[in-house]
C-alpha positions as CSV (number, residue, x, y, z in Angstrom):
1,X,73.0,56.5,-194.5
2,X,74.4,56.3,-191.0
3,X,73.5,59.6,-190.5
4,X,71.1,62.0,-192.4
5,X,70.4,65.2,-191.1
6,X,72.9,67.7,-190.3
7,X,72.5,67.6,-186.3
8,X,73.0,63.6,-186.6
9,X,76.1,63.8,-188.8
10,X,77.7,66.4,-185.9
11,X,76.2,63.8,-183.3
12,X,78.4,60.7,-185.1
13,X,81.6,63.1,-185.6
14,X,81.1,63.6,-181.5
15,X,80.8,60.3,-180.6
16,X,82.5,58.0,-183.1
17,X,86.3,58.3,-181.7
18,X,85.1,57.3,-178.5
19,X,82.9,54.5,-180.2
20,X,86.2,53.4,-181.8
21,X,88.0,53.9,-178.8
22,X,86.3,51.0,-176.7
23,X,86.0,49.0,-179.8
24,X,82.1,49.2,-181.2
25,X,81.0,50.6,-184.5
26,X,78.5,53.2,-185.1
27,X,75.8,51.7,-187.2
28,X,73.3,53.8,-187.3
29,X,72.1,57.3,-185.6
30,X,68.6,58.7,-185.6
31,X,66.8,61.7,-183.8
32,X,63.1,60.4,-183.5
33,X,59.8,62.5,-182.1
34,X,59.2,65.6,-181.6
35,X,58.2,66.9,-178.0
36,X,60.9,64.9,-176.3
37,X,62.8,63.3,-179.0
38,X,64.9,59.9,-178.7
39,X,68.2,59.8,-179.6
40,X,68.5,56.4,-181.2
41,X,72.2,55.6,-181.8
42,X,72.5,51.8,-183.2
43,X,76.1,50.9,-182.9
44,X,78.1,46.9,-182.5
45,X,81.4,45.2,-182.1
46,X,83.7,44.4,-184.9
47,X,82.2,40.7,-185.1
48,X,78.7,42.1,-185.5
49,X,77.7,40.8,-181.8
50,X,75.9,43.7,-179.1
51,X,74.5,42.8,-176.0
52,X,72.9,44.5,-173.5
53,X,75.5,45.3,-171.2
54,X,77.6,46.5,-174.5
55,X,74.4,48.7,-175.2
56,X,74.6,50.2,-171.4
57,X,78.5,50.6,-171.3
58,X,78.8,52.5,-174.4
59,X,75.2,54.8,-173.4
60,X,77.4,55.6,-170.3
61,X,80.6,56.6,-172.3
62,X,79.0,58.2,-174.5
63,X,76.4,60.4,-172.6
64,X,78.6,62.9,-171.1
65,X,80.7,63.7,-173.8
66,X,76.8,64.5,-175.5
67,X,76.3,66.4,-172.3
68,X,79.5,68.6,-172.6
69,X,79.2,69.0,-176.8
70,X,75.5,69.6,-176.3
71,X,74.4,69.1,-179.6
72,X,70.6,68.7,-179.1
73,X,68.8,72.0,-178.0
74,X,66.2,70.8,-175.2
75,X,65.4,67.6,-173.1
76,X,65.9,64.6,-175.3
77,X,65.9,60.4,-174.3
78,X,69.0,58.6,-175.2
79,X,68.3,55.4,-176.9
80,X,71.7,52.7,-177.9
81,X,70.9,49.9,-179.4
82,X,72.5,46.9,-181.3
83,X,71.3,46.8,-184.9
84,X,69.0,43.6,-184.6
85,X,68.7,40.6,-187.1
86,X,66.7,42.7,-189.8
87,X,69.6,45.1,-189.5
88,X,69.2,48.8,-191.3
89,X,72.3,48.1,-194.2
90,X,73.9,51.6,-193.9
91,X,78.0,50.7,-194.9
92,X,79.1,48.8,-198.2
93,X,80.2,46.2,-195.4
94,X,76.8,45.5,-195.1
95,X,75.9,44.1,-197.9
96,X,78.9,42.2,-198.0
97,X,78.6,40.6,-195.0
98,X,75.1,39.5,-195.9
99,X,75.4,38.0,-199.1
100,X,72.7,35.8,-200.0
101,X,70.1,37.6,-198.1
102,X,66.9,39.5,-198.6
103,X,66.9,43.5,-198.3
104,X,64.4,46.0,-199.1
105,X,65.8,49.5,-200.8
106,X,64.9,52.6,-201.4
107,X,66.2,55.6,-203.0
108,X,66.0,59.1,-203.6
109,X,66.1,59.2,-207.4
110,X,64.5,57.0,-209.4
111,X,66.0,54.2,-211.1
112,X,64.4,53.1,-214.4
113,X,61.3,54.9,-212.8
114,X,61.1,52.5,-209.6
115,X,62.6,53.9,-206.3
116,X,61.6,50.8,-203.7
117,X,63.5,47.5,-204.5
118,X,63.1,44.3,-202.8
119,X,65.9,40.9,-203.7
120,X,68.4,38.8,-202.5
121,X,72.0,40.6,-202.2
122,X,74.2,39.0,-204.5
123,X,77.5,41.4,-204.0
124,X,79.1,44.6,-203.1
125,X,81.6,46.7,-205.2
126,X,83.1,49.7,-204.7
127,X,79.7,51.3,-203.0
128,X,77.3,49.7,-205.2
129,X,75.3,46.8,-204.0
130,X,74.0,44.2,-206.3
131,X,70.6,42.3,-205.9
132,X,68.7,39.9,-207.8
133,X,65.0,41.3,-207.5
134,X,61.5,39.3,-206.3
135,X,60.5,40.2,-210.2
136,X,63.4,38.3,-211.7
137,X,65.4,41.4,-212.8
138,X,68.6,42.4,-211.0
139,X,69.5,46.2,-209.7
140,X,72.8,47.6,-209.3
141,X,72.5,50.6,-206.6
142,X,75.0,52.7,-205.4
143,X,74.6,53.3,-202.0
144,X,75.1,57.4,-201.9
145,X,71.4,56.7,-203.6
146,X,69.8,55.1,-200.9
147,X,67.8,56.9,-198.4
148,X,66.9,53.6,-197.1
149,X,68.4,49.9,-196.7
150,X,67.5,46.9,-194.3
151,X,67.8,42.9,-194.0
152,X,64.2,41.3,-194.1
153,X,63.8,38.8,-191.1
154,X,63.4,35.1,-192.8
155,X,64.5,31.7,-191.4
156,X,67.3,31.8,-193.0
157,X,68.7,35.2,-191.7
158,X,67.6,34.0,-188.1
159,X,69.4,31.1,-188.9
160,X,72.8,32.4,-190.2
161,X,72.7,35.3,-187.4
162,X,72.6,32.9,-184.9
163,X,75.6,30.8,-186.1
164,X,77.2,34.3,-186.0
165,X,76.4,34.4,-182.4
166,X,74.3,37.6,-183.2
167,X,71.3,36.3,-182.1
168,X,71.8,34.1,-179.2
169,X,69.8,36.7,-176.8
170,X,66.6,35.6,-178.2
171,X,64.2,32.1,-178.9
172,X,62.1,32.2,-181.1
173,X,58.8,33.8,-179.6
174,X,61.0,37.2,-180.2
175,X,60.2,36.7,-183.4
176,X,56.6,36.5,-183.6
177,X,55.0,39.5,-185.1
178,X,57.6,41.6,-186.3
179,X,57.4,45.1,-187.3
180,X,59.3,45.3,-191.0
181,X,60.5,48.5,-189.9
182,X,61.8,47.8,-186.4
183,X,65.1,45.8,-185.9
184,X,65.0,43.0,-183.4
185,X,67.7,44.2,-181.1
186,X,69.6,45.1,-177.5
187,X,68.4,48.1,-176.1
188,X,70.0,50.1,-173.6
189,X,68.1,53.7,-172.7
190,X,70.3,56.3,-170.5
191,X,66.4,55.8,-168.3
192,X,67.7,52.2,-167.3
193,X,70.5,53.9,-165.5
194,X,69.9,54.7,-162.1
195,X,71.6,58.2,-162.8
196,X,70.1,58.3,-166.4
197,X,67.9,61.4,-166.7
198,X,66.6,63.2,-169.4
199,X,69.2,65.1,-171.6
């Protein structure tokens, strides 16, 4: 799930060695829009932390080597992010880091004839995550099925991410009015440079 579409799967074979070069993760890549497209790549440090100055120094190693492999046809907007509290789960590490946490789901195929699943995570093995559901059943899901796979922001994950220091950049007005679909995180765009233009 970190990466979907054929160009973002050339984008993370491009970028990851350099990623895991200067010690950050690639969580997460996503070409958004149409006319001029963002280039969101969601990436963090091996203890889960991202800041904004992490964001910018990785956008600035990164954007050359884009510029030399030129993977994108066309102007695009370079977007790098840290993965927010109400992270996207895209690795079986994610789910095993969150334990005890709610998640939404969904797949491609349907399972038992439902394809959206919404529970606490219970476990992770060997690609398959485990969830006890809001209905009272439990789902085993393997995660080559998911299309799609986040945290949903409680108290309790605010709570827990900030005794992670993952969450130490905000208070709690950045969590007022939440979009379920948008992760609370850095962000660094190649425009914040003073030399950032548009790819």
């Amino acid at each position: 799930m970190r990466a979907q579409t054929e160009i973002e799967r050339r984008i993370l074979a491009i970028i990851e060695p350099e990623a895991n070069a200067l010690g950050y993760q690639v969580v997460r890549i996503r070409m958004m829009g149409s006319r001029t497209p963002i280039l969101q790549i969601m990436a963090e440090k091996e203890d889960g932390t991202m800041g904004v100055e992490d964001c910018a120094s990785f956008s600035r190693a990164i954007s050359p080597i884009l510029d030399v492999e030129d993977p994108i046809s066309g102007e695009y907007n370079l977007e790098v992010s840290s993965p927010g509290i109400d992270r996207p789960l895209t690795r079986a590490k994610d789910f095993a880091n969150w334990v005890g946490h709610e998640a939404r789901l969904e797949i491609g195929m349907p399972i038992d004839g439902r394809r959206r699943f919404h529970g606490v995570i219970t476990g992770e093995k060997d690609g398959v995550a485990f969830l006890d559901l809001k209905d009272g059943a439990t789902a085993e899901i393997p995660l080559t099925e998911m299309v799609k796979a986040s945290l949903v922001l409680t108290d309790a994950l605010i709570e827990d991410a900030r005794g992670r220091g993952q969450a130490s950049e905000y208070d709690e007005t950045d969590f007022d009015d939440i979009d379920e679909d948008d992760s609370s995180g850095a962000v660094h765009s190649a425009e914040d440079d003073d030399e950032g233009e548009d790819r």
